[in-house]
C-alpha positions in Angstrom: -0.9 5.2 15.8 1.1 3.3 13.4 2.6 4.3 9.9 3.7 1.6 6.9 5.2 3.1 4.1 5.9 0.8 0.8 8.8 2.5 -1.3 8.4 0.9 -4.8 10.6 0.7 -7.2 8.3 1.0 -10.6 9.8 1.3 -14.0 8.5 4.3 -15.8 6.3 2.6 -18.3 4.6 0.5 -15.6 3.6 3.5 -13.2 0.7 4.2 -15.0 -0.7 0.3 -14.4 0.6 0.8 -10.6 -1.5 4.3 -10.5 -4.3 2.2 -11.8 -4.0 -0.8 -9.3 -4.0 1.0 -6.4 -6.6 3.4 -7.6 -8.9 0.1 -7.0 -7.5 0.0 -3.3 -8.8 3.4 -2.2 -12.3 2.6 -1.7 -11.8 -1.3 -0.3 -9.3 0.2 2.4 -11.9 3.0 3.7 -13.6 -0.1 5.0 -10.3 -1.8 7.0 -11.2 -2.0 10.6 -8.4 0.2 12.0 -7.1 1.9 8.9 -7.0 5.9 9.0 -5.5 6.9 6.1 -4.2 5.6 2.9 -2.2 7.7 0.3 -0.6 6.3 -3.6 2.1 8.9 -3.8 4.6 9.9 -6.6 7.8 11.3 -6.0 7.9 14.5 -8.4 10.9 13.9 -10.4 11.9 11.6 -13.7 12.7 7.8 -12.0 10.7 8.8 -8.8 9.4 6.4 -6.9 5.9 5.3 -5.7 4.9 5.2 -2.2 2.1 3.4 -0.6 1.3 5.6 2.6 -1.1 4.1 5.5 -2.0 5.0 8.8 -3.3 3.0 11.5 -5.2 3.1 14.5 -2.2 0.2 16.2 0.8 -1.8 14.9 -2.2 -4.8 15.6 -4.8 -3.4 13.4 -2.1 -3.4 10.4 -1.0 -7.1 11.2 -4.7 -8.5 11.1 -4.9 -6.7 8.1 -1.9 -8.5 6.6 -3.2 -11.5 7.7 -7.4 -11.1 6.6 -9.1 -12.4 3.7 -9.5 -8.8 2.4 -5.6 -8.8 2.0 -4.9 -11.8 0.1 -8.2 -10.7 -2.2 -6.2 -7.5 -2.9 -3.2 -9.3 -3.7 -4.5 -12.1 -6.2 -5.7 -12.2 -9.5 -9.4 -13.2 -10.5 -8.4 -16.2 -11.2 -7.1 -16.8 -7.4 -3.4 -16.9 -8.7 -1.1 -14.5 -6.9 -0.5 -11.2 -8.9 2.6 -10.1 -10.3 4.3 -6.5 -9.2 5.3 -4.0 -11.7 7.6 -3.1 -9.0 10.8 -4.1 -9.7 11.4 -4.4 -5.8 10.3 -2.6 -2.8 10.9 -1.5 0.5 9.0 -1.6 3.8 9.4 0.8 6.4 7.2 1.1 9.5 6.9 3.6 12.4 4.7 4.0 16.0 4.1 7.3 15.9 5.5 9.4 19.0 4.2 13.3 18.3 0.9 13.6 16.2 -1.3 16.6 16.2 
């Protein structure tokens, strides 16, 4: 199993648009060929930030994802152009899980 965990770095008054975006991504990732799990979390204090949570079956099943159609679509605008994070930067942390139950 593999676990990719996006810390964002959201700005108050765009956490609600962030909430919203991802809120789109719950159902489209259910069908990801080797996802498990995804979680939008919030850290429960003022400034927290927002996490992205996802499980995968393999470190493999999370790079074709990066690397599929369904990715980019998630990632752009209707328009095709890329979209624009209300993050105000991020950060990217991944782990193969050793001890799961």
């Amino acid at each position: 199993m593999y676990v990719v965990m996006n810390e964002l770095h959201v700005p108050d008054e765009a956490k609600e648009t962030m909430q919203e975006r991802f809120a789109k991504s719950v159902d489209n990732m259910k069908n990801v060929a080797g996802c498990v799990d995804f979680m939008f979390l919030e850290e429960n204090e003022a400034n927290g930030n927002q996490v992205v949570f996802t499980k995968w079956e393999s470190k493999q099943h999370y790079e074709d994802w990066l690397h599929s159609e369904a990715f980019q679509k998630a990632h752009q605008n209707r328009d095709g152009s890329e979209k624009k994070s209300s993050a105000s930067s991020s950060e990217l942390k991944a782990y193969h899980v050793i001890h799961h139950f």
